[in-house]
Each structure stands twice: as structure tokens, then as C-alpha cells.
N, C-alpha and C positions, 0 to 999 in steps of 0.2 A: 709563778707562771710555769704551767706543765710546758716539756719538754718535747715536740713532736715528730723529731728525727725518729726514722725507721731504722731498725737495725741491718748491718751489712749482710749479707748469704754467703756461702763459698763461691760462689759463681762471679757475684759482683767482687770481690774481692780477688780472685783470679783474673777477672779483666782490666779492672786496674794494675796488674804486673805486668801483664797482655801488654798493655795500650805502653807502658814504659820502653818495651822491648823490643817490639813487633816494626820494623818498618814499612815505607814503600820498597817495594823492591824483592821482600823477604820470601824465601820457600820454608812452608807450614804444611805441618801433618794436624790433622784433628783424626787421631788414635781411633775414635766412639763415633762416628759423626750422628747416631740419636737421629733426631728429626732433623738436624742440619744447625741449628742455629749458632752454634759453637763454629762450624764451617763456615759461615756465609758471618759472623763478629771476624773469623781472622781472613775474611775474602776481602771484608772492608780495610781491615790496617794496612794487607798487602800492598792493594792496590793496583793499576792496571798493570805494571810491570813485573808482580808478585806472581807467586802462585802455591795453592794449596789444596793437598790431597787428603780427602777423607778415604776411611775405611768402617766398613761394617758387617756383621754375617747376616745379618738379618735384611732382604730385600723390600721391606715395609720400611725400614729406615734409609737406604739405598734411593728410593722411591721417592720419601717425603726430603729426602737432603738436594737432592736434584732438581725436584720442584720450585723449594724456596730458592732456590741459586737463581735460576731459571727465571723466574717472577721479580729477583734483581740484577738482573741483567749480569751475574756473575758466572757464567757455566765455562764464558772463554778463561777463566783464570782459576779454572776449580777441575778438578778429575775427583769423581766418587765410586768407591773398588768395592764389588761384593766379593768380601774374603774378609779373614780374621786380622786385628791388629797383629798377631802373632805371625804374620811374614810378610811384614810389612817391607823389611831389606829384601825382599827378592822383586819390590819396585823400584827403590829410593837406592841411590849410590852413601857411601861411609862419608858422614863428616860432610855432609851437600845437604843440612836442613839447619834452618835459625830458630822453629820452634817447633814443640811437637805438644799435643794437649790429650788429656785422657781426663772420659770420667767413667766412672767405673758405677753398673750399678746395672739398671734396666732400660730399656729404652720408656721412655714419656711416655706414659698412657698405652702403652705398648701390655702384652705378656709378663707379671711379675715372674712367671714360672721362666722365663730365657733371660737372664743376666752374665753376667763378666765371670768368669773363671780366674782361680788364681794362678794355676799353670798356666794358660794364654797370657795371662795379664802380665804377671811375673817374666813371662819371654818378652814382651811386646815392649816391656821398659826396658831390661838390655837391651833390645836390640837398636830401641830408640836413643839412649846413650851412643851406640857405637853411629849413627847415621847422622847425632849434632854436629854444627861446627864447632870450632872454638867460641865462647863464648855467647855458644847457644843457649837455649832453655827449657826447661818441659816443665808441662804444670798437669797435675794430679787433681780429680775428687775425689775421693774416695765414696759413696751416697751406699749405707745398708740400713739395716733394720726389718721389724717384721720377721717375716719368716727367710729373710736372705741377706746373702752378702756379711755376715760376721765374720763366717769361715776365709771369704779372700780380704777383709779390712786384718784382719787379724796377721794373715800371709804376708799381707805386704807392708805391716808397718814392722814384719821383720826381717821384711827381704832390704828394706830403705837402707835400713845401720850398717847393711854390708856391700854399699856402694862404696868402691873407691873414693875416699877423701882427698887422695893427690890428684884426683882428675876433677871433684864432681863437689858441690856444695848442695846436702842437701835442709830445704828449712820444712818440718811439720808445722802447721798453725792450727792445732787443736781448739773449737771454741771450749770454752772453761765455765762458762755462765748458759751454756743450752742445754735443754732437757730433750728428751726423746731422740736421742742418736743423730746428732748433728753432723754432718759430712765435716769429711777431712781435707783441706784444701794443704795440697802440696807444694812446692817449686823447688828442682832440681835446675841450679848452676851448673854449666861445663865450663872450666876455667880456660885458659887460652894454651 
């Protein structure tokens, strides 16, 4: 008897961490917000007492994050910033977020030629370190290939190793068995 389980994605595998960690109540950064749906998955765990701020430079993303909010009734528990993850602390107060999500890569269906940088990116996770609480979390994809994105997967899987380990856990989960440039699914711990 063949086996018909579908294999996991980084994505699904990120929300399952999501969904462990994430409460009602909690303040969420989605780093990327893309087309929104990463925004409007942690609109849901929040809840109505919750709230979570996207950011993006790109106003075509800005545009479609808003909409789906909007179409579920989430816009009261959601603010969407056209600006760079990269100053993101000049909205968010230090050690005032439970999670912060990033995916790194292009927007969906969007311009391959406008993707994540590794200098913005590389700032945009310290600074999301420094805006956790205790016991917060941030989860990473890393998505390259083609003609992009080597140059920042490259950057940041050597900027990770030199996070603080007395502050921060962080786990890589490489898949080992994918062909053609598999995304990197990340999650960084802040200890208490």
C-alpha cells in the first residue's frame, strides 16, 4: 500500500511553531507581510485582543495585506507600514513583541527583480531581537534560487552563528532530502 501523505513546506512547518507559541492576546510583527497571509495566519492566533503589525517597501504588498485583512474582518487588530523591515524599532517599543516572522525572498507573484537584501535583512533581525520579550520568538524562510537571493541566504546563515547564545537559541532546519533550493526554515528563541 503506496503511502499518500504530502510532504511538509517551510511555511507549514513554521506554523506549526506559530500555532505552539502564538497566543490570544499576543503582539506580532510579520517582518515581510508579501501579500498578507503570513499577517492575517498571525491575525488569527492573536486574536481580538492581540495585535500585529506588518511592514513592507513595496505598496503592491502594502495594498494586497490590507485588503485580505479587511475581507476578514481583521484591520481592527492589524496596522500595515509602508517602510523597510529595517526600522522597524523606530514603531515598536524594546522587548514589547511575543513574535516576529520573516520571509525572505520576493513578494508572490510580485517582481523577481525586487527582493530582501542582506544588509536590511541582517538589521531587521537585530533589531527584532532587541524589540522580543522574554521568551519571545522569530521565525525565518529563507526562499532563493534562480537568479537571486544566494548572496543574502549565504549572509545570513552567517550572520545566525553570531547571535548571542546567552540571550537567544537559535535552530536551522535545513531540508536534507530536497532538490532545487529548498527554503530555510528558521526559529530563533529569546531565553527569559
Amino acid at each position: 500500500m503506496k503511502d499518500s501523505r504530502k510532504h511538509f513546506s517551510a511555511l507549514q512547518i513554521i506554523q506549526r511553531v506559530l500555532r505552539e507559541h502564538v497566543q490570544s492576546g499576543a503582539v506580532c510583527i510579520d517582518a515581510t507581510a508579501g501579500r498578507g497571509r503570513d499577517t492575517l495566519f498571525l491575525a488569527e492566533l492573536v486574536g481580538e485582543s492581540g495585535h500585529v503589525t506588518a511592514f513592507d517597501i513595496q505598496p503592491e504588498a502594502v495594498e494586497s495585506t490590507k485588503l485580505l485583512l479587511a475581507e476578514h474582518g481583521f484591520s481592527d487588530r492589524t496596522e500595515v507600514i509602508l517602510d523597510s523591515h529595517s526600522h522597524m524599532k523606530n514603531y515598536i517599543s524594546p522587548e514589547s513583541v511575543d513574535c516576529i516572522t520573516f520571509n525572505f525572498g520576493w513578494l508572490p507573484g510580485g517582481n523577481h527583480h525586487i527582493f530582501t537584501q542582506k544588509e536590511t535583512s541582517i538589521e531587521a533581525i537585530a533589531q527584532g531581537l532587541e524589540l522580543l520579550k522574554p521568551d519571545g520568538i522569530m521565525t525565518l524562510i529563507l526562499y532563493y534560487g534562480r537568479e537571486t537571493g544566494f548572496e543574502e541566504r549565504d549572509a545570513l546563515l552567517k550572520y545566525l552563528p553570531t547571535i548571542d547564545n546567552n540571550l537567544y537559541t537559535v535552530v536551522e532546519m535545513p531540508f536534507v532530502n530536497r532538490q532545487n533550493c529548498p527554503p530555510i526554515p528558521v526559529v530563533i528563541f529569546k531565553g527569559r
